[in-house]
C-alpha angles and dihedrals in degrees: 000000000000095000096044081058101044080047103047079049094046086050103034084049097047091047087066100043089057101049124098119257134217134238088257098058091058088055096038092051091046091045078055093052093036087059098037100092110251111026097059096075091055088071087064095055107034138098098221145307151213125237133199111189091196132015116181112211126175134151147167112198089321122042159187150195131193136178141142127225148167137273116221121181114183090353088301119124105235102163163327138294150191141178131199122188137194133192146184131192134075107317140139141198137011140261146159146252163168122247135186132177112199115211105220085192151006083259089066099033090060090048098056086048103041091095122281115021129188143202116203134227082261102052112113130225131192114230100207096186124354098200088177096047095251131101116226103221159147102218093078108242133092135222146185129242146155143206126079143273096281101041107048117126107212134168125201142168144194109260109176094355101299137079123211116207122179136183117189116227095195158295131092126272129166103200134175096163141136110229131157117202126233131200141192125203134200131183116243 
């Protein structure tokens, strides 16, 4: 019964990772970061960011993530994105989320588009609500939290020139798991 469950989640959240979104789901998912404490300074510093308005993620044991996103610089849509993770440790479940990498600079931003890019196992990512109860990371580790969209008190930095927000949607994942994050890019 339990693995006809964890299965039905994995797929349910993966099908929505893999379908298209809209233009509105990109505004309405920067209008959620913009609000969500924060995060929302860092659109009037940086130089641009990328923004995935749904990421699927599930696992049992071994695991993966997948969504596709938008590259802004200077508030100008240049391309297109997508990430792929993979994970390995005990966890179980699957859920999904909203990402976005801030560009502190044209250095970074260059980076992230110069072909494949990857997170580590180390970088460090901000979980501004976790309406579910799970945060979405690299750093391989998972933790609780509560509050919604609007009144969520986060704190971020710049760490190699990029910052790394995420809000989860839903779903349910226990996680303790090393994963590192890699994206493709391609011009508009």
């Amino acid at each position: 019964m339990w693995n006809r469950l964890i299965s039905i989640s994995v797929a349910l959240m993966l099908a929505v990772a893999f379908s298209p979104a809209r233009a509105d789901d990109y505004s309405d998912t920067v209008k959620i970061f913009k609000d969500a404490g924060e995060s929302g300074k860092f659109f009037n510093t940086a130089y641009g960011y990328a923004v995935f308005p749904t990421i699927g993620k599930g696992g049992f044991v071994v695991g993966g993530a997948y969504g596709t996103g938008r590259v802004y610089e200077k508030g100008a849509y240049i391309g297109d994105t997508s990430m792929t993770q993979v994970s390995v440790g005990l966890q179980l479940g699957g859920q999904g989320y909203s990402e976005i990498i801030f560009f502190e600079d044209q250095r970074a931003l260059k980076e992230f588009t110069g072909g494949n890019f990857e997170f580590g196992a180390d970088a460090s990512v901000v979980a501004i609500t976790a309406a579910a109860g799970a945060k979405a990371s690299t750093t391989g580790s998972s933790t609780g939290a509560s509050g919604g969209k609007h009144d969520a008190t986060t704190a971020g930095k710049y760490s190699k020139g990029m910052a790394t927000f995420t809000v989860a949607k839903g779903g349910l994942m226990y996680e303790a798991s090393i994963a590192g994050q890699k994206f493709s890019y391609k011009a508009r």
